[in-house]
N, C-alpha and C positions, 0 to 999 in steps of 0.2 A: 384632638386625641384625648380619650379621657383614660387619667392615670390609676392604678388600685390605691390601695390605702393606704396613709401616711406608717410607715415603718418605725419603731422607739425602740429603746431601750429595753429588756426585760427588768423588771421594779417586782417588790415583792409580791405586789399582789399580784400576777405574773407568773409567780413559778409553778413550776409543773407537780404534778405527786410523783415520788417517788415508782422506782419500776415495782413493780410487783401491787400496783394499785393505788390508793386512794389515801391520802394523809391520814395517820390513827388519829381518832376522836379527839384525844388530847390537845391537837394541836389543831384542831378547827373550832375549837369553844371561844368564841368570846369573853374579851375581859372588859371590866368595865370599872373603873378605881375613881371612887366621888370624889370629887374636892369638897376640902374643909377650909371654913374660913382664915385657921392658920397657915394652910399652904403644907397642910398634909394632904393623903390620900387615902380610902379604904382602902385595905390591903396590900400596903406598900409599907415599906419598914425603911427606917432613918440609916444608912449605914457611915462609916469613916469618910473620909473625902480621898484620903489613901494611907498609907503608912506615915508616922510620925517622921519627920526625915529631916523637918529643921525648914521646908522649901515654901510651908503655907504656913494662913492661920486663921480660923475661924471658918471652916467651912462644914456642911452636910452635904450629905448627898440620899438622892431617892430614886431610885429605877423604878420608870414606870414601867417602859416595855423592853425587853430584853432580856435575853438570857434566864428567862422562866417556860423554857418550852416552847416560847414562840416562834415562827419561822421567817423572822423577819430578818431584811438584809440592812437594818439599821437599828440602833438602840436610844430611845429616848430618856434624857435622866433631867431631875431638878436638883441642881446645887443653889443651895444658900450659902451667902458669905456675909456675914455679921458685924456690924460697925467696926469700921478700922481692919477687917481682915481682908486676904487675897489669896488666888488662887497661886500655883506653881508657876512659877516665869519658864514656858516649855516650848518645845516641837516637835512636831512628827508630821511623816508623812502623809497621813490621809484629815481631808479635810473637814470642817464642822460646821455648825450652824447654831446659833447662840440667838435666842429669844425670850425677850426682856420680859417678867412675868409680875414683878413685887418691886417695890424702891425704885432710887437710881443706883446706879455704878458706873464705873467703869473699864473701859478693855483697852489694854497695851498692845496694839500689834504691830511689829516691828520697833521702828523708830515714835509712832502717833499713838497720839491716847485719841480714844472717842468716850463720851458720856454716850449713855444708856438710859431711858424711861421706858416705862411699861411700853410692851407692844414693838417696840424698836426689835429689828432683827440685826443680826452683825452674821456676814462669812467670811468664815475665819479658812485660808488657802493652805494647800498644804508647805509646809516647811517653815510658814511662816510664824515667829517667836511671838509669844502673845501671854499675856496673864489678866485677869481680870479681879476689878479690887472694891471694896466699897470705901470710900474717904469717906462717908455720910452717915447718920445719925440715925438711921433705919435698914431696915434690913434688906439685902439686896438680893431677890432671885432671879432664876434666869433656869429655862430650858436648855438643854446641849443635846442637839439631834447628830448621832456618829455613824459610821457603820461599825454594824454587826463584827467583822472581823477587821482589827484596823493595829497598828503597829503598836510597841508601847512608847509611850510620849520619855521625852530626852530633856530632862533639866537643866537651863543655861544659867 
């Protein structure tokens, strides 16, 4: 007996247009942001890593895709964390995915550290406590693939 097609998940590239017709212009243009050998990007701007609160230190942050009109049901951003700094020790519900880009580092999740080298991916579950640090003497990046709409993170 032969079966129809394997059934998924609907994924961003997936979603429907809107009623009333066909997604506005805006939001079917391609973006396209160069890498620079410093580990910027055309047309992406450096912003805070969050509010000054005492919980980090030394970090950037860069959205690549996200929340610039795009219809996407995930957000991709590059934080740098700079010798001797770390991210917030946090949790939240929805879960992530961490992809080694620059340096080493490494990620606390839960009770375990893991080191980090370029290319290494880490997923990080949801609820699970996690911070991510650089001990090392270069600089350490790292992609964070989220969703789109996701809780705000809980500092322990």
């Amino acid at each position: 007996m032969r079966k129809g097609p394997k059934k998924h998940s609907p994924s961003s590239c997936d979603r429907q247009a809107p009623r009333g017709g066909e997604p506005s212009l805006r939001h079917r243009r391609m973006r396209l942001h160069r890498h620079r050998p410093d580990f910027t990007w055309t047309g992406v701007k450096t912003e805070r890593y969050k509010d000054a609160d005492g919980t980090w230190s030394s970090v950037l942050r860069r959205t690549l895709i996200g929340g610039k009109a795009e219809r996407t049901a995930f957000h991709v951003r590059y934080f740098e964390v700079a010798p001797g700094g770390h991210t917030t020790l946090e949790q939240h519900r929805h879960e992530h995915v961490v992809l080694c880009m620059r340096g080493r580092g490494e990620c606390v999740v839960g009770r375990r550290k893991h080191g980090l080298s370029p290319l290494d991916v880490l997923y990080v579950p949801p609820f699970a406590a996690h911070q991510l640090r650089n001990p090392h003497g270069e600089p350490f990046g790292f992609l964070c693939i989220v969703d789109a709409e996701r809780d705000r993170p809980r500092p322990l």
